[in-house]
N, C-alpha and C positions, 0 to 999 in steps of 0.2 A: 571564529576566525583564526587562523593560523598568524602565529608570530613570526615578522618576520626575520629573517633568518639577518644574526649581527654583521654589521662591517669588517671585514679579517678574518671571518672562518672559510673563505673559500682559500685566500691567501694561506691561513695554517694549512689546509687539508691537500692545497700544491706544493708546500715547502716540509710536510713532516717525512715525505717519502724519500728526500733527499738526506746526504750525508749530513752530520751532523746536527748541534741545535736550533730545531725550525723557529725559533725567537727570534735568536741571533743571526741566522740568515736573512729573515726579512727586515730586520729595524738597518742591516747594512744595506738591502736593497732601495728602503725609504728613504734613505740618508745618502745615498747615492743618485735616486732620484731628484731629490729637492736640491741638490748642489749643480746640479747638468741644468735644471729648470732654471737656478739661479742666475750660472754663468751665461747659458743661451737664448734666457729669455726677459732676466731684471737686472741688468746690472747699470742701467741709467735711470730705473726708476727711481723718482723720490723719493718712496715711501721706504723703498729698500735700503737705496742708501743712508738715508737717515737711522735705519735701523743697526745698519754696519756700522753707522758712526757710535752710536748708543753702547752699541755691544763691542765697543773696539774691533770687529773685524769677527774672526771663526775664531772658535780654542784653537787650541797649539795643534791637535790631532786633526780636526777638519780643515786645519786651512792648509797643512801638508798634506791633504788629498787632493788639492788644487791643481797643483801641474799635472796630474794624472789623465785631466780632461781638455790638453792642450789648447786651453783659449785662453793667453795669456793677455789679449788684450782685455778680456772681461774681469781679469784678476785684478790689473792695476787698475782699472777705473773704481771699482768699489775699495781698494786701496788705498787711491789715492783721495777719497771721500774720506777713510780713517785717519791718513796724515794730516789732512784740511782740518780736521777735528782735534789733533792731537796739537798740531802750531796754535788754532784759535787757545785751545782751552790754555796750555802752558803760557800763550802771551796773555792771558787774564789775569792768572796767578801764578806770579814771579818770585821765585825766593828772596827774601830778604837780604840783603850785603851784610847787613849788622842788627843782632838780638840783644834784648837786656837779660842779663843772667839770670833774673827774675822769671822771662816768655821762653828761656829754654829748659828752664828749671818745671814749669808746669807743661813741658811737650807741645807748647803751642806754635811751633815754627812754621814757618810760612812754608818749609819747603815739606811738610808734613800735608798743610792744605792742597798744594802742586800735584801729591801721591795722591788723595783719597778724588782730585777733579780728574785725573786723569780715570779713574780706577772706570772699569764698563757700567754703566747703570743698567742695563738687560743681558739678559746671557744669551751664549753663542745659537745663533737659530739654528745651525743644525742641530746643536744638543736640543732644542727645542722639538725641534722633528721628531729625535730619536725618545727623548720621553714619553711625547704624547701619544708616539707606536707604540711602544714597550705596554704602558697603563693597557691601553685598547686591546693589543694580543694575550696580556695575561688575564684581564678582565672574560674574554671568549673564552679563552681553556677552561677558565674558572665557570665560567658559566654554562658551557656545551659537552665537555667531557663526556658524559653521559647519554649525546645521542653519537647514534649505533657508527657512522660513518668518523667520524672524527676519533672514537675510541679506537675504532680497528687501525685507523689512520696513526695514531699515537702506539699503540701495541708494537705495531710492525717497522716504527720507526729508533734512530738512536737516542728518544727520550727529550730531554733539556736540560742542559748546565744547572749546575746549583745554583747558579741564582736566580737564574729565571726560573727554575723548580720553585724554591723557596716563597719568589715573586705571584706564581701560580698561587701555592698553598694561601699569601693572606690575602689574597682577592676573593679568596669562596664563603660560601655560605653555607655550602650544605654539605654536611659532614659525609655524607653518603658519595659524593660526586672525590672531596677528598681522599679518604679511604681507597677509591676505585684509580686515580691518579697515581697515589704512592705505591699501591701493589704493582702496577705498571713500571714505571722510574723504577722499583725497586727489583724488579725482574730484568732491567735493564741494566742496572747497575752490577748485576749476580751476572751478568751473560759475559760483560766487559772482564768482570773482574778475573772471571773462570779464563777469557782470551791471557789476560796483564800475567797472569800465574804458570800460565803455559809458555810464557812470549821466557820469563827469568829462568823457567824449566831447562827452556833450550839451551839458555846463555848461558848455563852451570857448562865449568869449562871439563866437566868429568860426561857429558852430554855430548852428542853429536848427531844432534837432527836438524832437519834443514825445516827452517824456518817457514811459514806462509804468512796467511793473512793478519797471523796475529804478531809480525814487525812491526805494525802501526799503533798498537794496542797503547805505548806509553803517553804517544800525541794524545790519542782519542781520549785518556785519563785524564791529560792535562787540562782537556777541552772539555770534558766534563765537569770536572771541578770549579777552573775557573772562567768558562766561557771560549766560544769559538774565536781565532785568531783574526784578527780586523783586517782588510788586505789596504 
């Protein structure tokens, strides 16, 4: 019987053909997705909001992706679940007016307990989303590399960031599927590098050739090393 075929390889084998790292383009599409889901479909749920209360709201980066998707009334309800959360807990534990120099002296201040109730006890669910992508797509490269569609698929595309390269490499197991990965990425990296060297060729102010495809080459470097830019 045929194995079936994993969750996210059809998603890599539509996103590797595209610019850039196909990692990084889909974990922004999943994380884009579950925030549109959230805003246009839970944001009176219970269960959700209890979870916004839990996690104080999104990190600092996903929840300035918020007005992006102009439903500001779904911002403040789940919002205003985080402020209901933030009076309750702060009217629980109240700093103290006055310590004995003894309770300040072993760091025990009340307004120390105030910090750690407020602090989120679950993390931000979209970083949630984007971990659980992330594992899943690099877990498939690592594991599919080696059939025939998804390698040519990888060959032909701009590769993956170093980290999600890196991310790829300790998810595998078979050193053979490795090997075949890094010869890739690393023909990819010669192909850039050969653009980035011709891009400084031109810039030599003793030089006077008109530039092409390779003005981009220093982004694309940036975006290779450290990951595709977030929109």
């Amino acid at each position: 019987m045929t194995a079936p075929t994993p969750f996210g390889y059809f998603d890599l084998l539509e996103a590797l053909p595209q610019p850039g790292c196909a990692v990084c383009r889909l974990l922004d599409h999943d994380v884009d997705r579950f925030l549109d889901t959230l805003l246009f479909e839970f944001p009176v749920d219970p269960i959700m909001q209890n979870n916004f209360r839990d996690s104080r709201g999104l990190c600092h980066e996903h929840s300035w992706q918020l007005p992006g998707y102009n439903n500001a009334l779904a911002s403040a309800i789940l919002y205003n679940a985080v402020l209901d959360e933030m009076l309750r807990v702060s009217a629980q534990t109240t700093p103290a007016e006055k310590q004995s120099t003894f309770a300040r002296l072993r760091g025990s201040a009340t307004h120390s307990a105030l910090a750690n109730a407020l602090a989120p006890s679950k993390p931000c669910p979209a970083c949630v989303v984007r971990s659980d992508a992330e594992k899943r797509y690099l877990q498939v490269l690592g594991e599919m590399i080696g059939e025939e569609r998804l390698r040519d698929a990888f060959r032909q595309s701009d590769g993956l960031c170093l980290p999600h390269f890196r991310g790829t490499l300790l998810a595998m197991r078979d050193p053979d599927s490795a090997r075949l990965i890094t010869t890739m990425q690393r023909e990819i990296w010669s192909k850039l590098k050969g653009e980035l060297e011709l891009f400084l060729h031109k810039m030599d102010a003793h030089y006077h050739q008109q530039i092409g495809g390779e003005a981009t080459s220093w982004l694309r470097a940036i975006a290779r090393v450290t990951g595709e830019k977030r929109d």
